[in-house]
VOVEXKOL-512290 format. One record per residue (C-alpha): chain; residue number from 1; residue in three letters; y negated, x, z negated. Coordinates in steps of 0.02 Angstrom, whole numbers. Layout:
VOVEXKOL-512290
A | NUM | ala | Y | X | Z
...
//
This chain:
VOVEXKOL-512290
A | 1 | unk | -6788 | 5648 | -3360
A | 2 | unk | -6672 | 5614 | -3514
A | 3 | unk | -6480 | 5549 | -3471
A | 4 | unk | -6343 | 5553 | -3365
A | 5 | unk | -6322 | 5550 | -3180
A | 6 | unk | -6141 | 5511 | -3135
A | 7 | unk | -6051 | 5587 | -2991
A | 8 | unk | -5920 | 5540 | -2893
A | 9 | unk | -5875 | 5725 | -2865
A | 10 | unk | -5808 | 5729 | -2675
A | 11 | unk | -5641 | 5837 | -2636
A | 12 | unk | -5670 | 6016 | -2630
A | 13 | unk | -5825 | 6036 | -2731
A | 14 | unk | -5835 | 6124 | -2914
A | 15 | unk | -5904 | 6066 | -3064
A | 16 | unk | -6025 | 6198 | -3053
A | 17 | unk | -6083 | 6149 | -2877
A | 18 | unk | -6096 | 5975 | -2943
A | 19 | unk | -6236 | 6051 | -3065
A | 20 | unk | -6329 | 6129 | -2914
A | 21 | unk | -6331 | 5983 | -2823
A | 22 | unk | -6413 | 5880 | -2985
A | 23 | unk | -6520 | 6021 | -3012
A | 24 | unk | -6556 | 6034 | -2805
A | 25 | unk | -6609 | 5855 | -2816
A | 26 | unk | -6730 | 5833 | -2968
A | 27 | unk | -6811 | 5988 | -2878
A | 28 | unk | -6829 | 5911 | -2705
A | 29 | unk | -6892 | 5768 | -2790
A | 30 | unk | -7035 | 5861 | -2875
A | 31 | unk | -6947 | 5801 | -3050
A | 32 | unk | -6996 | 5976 | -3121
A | 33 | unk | -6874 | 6090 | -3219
A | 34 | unk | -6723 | 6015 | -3318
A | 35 | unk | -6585 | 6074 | -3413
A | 36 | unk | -6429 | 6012 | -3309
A | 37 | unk | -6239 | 6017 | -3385
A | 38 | unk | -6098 | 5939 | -3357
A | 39 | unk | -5981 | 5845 | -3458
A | 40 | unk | -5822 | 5921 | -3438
A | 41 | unk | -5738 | 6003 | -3287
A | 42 | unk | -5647 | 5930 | -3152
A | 43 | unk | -5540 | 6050 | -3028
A | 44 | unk | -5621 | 6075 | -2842
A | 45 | unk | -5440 | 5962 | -2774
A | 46 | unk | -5486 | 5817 | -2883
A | 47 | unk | -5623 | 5687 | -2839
A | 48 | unk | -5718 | 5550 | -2957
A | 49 | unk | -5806 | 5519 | -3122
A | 50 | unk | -5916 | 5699 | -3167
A | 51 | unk | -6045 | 5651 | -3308
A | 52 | unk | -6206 | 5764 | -3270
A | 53 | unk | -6320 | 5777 | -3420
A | 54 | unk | -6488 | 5784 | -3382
A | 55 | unk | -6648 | 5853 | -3518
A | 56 | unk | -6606 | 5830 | -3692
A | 57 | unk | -6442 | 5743 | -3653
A | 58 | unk | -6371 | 5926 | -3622
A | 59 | unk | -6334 | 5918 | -3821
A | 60 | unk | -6222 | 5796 | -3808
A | 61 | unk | -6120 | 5847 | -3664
A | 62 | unk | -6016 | 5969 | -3750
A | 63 | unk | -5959 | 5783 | -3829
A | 64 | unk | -5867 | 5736 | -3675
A | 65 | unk | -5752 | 5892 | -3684
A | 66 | unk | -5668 | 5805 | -3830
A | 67 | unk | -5681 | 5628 | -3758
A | 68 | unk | -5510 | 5534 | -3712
A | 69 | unk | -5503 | 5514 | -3494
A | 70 | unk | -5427 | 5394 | -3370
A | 71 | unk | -5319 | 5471 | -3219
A | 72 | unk | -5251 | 5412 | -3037
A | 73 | unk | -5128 | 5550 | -2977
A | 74 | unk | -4969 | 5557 | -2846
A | 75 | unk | -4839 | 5668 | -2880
A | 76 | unk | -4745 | 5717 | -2726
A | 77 | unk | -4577 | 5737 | -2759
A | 78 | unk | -4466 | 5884 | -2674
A | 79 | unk | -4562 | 6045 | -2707
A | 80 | unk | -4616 | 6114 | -2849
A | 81 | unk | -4777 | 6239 | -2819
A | 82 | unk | -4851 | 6379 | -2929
A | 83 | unk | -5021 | 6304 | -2947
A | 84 | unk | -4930 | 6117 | -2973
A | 85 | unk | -5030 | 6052 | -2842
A | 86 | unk | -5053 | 6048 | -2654
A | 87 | unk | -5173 | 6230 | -2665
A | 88 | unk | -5022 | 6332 | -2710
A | 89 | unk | -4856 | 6406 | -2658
A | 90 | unk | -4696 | 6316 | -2644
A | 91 | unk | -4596 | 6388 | -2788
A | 92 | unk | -4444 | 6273 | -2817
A | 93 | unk | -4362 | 6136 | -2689
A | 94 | unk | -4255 | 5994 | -2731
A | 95 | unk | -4175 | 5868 | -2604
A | 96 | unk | -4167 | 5731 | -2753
A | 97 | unk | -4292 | 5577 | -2710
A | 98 | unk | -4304 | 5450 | -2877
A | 99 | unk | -4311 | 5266 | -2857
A | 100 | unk | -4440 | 5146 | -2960
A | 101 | unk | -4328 | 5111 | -3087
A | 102 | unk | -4262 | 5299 | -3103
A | 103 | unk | -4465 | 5327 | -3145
A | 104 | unk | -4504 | 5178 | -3254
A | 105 | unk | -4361 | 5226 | -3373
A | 106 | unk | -4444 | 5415 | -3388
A | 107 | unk | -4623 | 5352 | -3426
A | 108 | unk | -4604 | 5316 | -3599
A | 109 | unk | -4535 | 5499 | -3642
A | 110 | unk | -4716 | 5538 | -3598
A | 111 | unk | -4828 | 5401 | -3683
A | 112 | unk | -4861 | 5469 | -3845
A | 113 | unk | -4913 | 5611 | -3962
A | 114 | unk | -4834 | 5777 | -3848
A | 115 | unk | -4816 | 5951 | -3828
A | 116 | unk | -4886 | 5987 | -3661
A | 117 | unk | -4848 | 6153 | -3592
A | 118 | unk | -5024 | 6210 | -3486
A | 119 | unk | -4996 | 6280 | -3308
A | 120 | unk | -5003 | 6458 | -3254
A | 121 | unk | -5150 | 6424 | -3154
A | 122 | unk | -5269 | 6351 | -3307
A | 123 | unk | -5434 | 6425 | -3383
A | 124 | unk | -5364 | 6446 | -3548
A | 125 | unk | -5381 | 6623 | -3592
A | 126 | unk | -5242 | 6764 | -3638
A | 127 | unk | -5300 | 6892 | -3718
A | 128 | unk | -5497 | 6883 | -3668
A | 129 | unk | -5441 | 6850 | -3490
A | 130 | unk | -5430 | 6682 | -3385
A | 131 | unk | -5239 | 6626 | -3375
A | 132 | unk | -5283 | 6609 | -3183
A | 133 | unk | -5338 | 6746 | -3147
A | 134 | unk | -5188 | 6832 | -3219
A | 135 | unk | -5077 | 6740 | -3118
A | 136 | unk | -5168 | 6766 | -2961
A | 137 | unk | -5123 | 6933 | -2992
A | 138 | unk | -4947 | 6937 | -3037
A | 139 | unk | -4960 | 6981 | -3199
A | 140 | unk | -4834 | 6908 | -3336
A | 141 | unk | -4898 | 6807 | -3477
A | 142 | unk | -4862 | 6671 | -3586
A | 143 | unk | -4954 | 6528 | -3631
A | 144 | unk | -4911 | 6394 | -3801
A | 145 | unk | -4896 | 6204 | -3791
A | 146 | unk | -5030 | 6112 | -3840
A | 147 | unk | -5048 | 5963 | -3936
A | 148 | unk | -5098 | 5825 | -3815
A | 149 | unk | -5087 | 5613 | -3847
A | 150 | unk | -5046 | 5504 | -3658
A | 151 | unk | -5113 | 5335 | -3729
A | 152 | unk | -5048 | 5251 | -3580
A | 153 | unk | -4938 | 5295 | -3409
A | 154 | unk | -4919 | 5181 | -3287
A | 155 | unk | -4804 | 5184 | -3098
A | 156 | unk | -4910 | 5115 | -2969
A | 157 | unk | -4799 | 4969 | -2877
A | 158 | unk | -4700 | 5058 | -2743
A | 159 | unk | -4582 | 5021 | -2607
A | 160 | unk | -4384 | 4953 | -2600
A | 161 | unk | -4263 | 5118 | -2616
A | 162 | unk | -4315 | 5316 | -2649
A | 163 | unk | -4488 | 5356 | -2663
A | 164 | unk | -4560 | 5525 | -2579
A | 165 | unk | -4726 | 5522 | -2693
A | 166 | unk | -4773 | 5411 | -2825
A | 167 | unk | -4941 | 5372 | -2887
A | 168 | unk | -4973 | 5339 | -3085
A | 169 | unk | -5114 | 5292 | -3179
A | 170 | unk | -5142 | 5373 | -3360
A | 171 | unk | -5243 | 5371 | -3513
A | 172 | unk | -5250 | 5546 | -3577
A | 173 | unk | -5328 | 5640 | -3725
A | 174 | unk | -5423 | 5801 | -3714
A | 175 | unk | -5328 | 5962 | -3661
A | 176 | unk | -5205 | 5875 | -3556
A | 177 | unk | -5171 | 5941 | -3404
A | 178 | unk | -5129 | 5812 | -3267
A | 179 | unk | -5030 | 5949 | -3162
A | 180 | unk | -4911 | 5976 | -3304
A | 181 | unk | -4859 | 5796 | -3338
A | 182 | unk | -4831 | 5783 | -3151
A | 183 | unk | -4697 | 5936 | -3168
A | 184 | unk | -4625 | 5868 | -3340
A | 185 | unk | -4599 | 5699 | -3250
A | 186 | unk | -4513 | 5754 | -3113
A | 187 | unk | -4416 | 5900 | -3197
A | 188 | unk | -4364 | 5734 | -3303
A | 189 | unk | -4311 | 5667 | -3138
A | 190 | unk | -4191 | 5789 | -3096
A | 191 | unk | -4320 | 5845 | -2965
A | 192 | unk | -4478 | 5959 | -2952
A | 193 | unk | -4620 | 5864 | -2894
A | 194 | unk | -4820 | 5942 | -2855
A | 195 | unk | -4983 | 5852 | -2879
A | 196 | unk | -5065 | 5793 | -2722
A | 197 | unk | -5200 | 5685 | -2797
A | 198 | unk | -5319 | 5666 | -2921
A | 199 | unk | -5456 | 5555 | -2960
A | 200 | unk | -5544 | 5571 | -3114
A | 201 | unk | -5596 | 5364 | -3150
A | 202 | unk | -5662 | 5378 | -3320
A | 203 | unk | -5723 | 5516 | -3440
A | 204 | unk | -5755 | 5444 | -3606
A | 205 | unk | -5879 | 5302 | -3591
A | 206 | unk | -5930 | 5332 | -3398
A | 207 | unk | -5829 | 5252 | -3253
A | 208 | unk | -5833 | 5264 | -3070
A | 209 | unk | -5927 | 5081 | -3073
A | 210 | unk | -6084 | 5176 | -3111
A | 211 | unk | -6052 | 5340 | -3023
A | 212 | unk | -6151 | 5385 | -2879
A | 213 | unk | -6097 | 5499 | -2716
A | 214 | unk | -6182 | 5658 | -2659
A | 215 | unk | -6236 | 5557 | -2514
A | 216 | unk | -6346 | 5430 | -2637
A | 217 | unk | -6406 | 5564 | -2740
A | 218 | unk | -6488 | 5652 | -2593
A | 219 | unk | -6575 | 5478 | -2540
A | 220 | unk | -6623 | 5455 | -2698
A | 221 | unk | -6731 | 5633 | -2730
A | 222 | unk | -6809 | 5592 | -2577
A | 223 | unk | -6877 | 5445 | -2597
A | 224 | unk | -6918 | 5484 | -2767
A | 225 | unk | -6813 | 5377 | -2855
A | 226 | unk | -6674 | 5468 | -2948
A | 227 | unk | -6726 | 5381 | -3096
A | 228 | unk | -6629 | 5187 | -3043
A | 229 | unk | -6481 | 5295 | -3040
A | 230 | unk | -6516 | 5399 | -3227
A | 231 | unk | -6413 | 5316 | -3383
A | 232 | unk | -6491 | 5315 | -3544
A | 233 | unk | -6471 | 5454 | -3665
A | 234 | unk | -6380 | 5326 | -3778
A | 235 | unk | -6261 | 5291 | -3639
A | 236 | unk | -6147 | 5457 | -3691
A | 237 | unk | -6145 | 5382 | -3870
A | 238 | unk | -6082 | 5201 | -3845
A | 239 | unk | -5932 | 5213 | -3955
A | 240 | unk | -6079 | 5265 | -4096
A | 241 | unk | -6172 | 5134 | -4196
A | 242 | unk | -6383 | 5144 | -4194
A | 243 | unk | -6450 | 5198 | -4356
A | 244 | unk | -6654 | 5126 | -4341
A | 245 | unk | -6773 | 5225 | -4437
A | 246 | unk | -6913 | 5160 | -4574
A | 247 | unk | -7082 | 5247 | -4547
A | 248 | unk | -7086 | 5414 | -4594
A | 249 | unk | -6910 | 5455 | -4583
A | 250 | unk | -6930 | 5517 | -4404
A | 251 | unk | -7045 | 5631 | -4433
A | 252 | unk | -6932 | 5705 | -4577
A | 253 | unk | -6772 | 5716 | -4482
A | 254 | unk | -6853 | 5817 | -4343
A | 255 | unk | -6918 | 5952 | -4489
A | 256 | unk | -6730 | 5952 | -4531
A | 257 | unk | -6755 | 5886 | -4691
A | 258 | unk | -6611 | 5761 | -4763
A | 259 | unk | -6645 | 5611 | -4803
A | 260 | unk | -6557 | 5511 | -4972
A | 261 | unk | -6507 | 5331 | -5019
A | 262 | unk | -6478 | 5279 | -4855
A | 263 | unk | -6369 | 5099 | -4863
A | 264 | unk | -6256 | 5136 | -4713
A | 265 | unk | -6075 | 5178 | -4706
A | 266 | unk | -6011 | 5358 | -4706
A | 267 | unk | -5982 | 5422 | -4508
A | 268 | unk | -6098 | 5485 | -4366
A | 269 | unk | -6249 | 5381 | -4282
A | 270 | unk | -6375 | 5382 | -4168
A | 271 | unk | -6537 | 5373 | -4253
A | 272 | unk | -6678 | 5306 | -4169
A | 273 | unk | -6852 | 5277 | -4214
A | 274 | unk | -6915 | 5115 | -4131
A | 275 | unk | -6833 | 5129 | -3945
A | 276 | unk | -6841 | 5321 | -3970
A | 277 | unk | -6712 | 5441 | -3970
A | 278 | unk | -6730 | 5553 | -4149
A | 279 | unk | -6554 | 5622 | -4183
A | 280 | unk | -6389 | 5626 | -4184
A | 281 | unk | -6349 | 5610 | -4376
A | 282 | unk | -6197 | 5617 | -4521
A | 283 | unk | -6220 | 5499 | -4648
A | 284 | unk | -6108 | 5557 | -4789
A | 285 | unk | -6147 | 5477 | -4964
A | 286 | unk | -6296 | 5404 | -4931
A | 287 | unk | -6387 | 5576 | -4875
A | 288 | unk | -6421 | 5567 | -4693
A | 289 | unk | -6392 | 5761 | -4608
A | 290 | unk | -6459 | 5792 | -4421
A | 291 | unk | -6322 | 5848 | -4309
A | 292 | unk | -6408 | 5851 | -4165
A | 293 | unk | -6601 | 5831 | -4139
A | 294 | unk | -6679 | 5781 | -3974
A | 295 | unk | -6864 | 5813 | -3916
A | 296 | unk | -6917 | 5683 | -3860
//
């Protein structure tokens, strides 16, 4: 068992539980022992797309950390809370309700290259120690902006007049933090606004078309057939071009050796020998360089 299993992580559950549960059901299903990742983390309050790497595809997981990511989100407007969403304490009120066109005159201040200030309650680190956990216990800290790109925010259509929560859709590059650019909007508003949804509906090349509930995943290890539901190792590496090996060149690439006057075009691919899964390489100058080797 080689690939990805995609969850559609219910509301309340961890990234880390989603793990057990993929781990849980290759065991039930007498699958043997796997290595079992996941592809980036996604908070316990928000639901949808959690890539699970399975086997060798564990290598390339760390991958989706830096992959771009596709949000649904409402922002309820009139309270502001320490956590920015609906798990925290109301910190800051406002009476000021926007209307549609008060919000669709904001949005492009935040499509863009920006500098996203993280919230309190994050798992960046200050000084060796989790910026949550310091907050959690009143201590005083300060955190830097980060360099973050929103490739795309759109209002969902809402009602006539002022609008008590708004729900957006955005297109988002690693590091951003979905609770922040719900405060910056409504700050921008003249308000102070909390998140009180999030659905993750795609992380990098995975979607919620092919993601699969806890529910599914259970039916599936018993009955012994988690593999209709398994994506390909290659899946993780569609924006990557397939680099098919002559005979011989396998076999060298897995001894780590480099291999010279190779025709293609400078850049990263997935090297394959036959229908096989040999590498993830660098081709720079014609010499070919193993990034990451599977076992398979």
């Amino acid at each position: 068992m080689h690939g990805w299993i995609i969850l559609d992580k219910p509301l309340g559950l961890g990234s880390t539980q989603g793990v057990s549960a993929v781990k849980r059901a290759l065991r039930e299903g007498g699958y043997g022992k796997a290595k079992v990742g996941h592809g980036g983390t996604l908070d316990p309050l928000a639901t949808g797309v959690l890539p699970i790497a399975v086997g060798e595809a564990t290598k390339l997981a760390g991958r989706m950390l830096d992959s771009d990511k596709i949000y649904a989100f409402t922002v309820t407007f009139g309270s502001e809370t320490d956590t920015l969403d609906a798990e925290g304490s109301v910190v800051a009120t406002s009476d000021v309700r926007p209307d549609a066109a008060a919000i669709e005159a904001v949005l492009p201040r935040f499509t863009g290259p920006l500098d996203q200030m993280p919230p309190a309650y994050s798992a960046l680190k200050v000084d060796g120690e989790r910026a949550y956990d310091l907050a959690r216990a009143g201590e005083t800290f300060e955190l830097t902006t980060r360099a973050v790109t929103i490739h795309s925010l759109a209002l969902a259509p809402p009602g006539d007049g002022s609008i008590a929560a708004a729900t957006f859709t955005a297109h988002v590059s690693k590091g951003t933090y979905i609770r922040s650019l719900a405060r910056d909007i409504a700050h921008a508003l003249g308000t102070v606004g909390h998140v009180t949804m999030l659905r993750r509906v795609k992380a990098g090349p995975f979607a919620l078309d092919g993601a699969i509930s806890l529910d599914i995943l259970g039916e599936a290890a018993r009955s012994r057939t988690l593999e209709n539901h398994i994506l390909p190792l290659r899946a993780g590496l569609d924006d990557i071009p397939a680099l098919f090996l002559e005979p011989g060149q396998a076999g060298a690439l897995r001894q780590g050796r480099v291999l010279t006057g190779s025709a293609a075009d400078d850049g990263q691919y997935f090297a394959l020998d036959g229908e096989t899964p040999v590498a993830l390489v660098e081709v720079t100058g014609g010499n070919v360089r193993v990034v990451r080797g599977f076992n398979l």
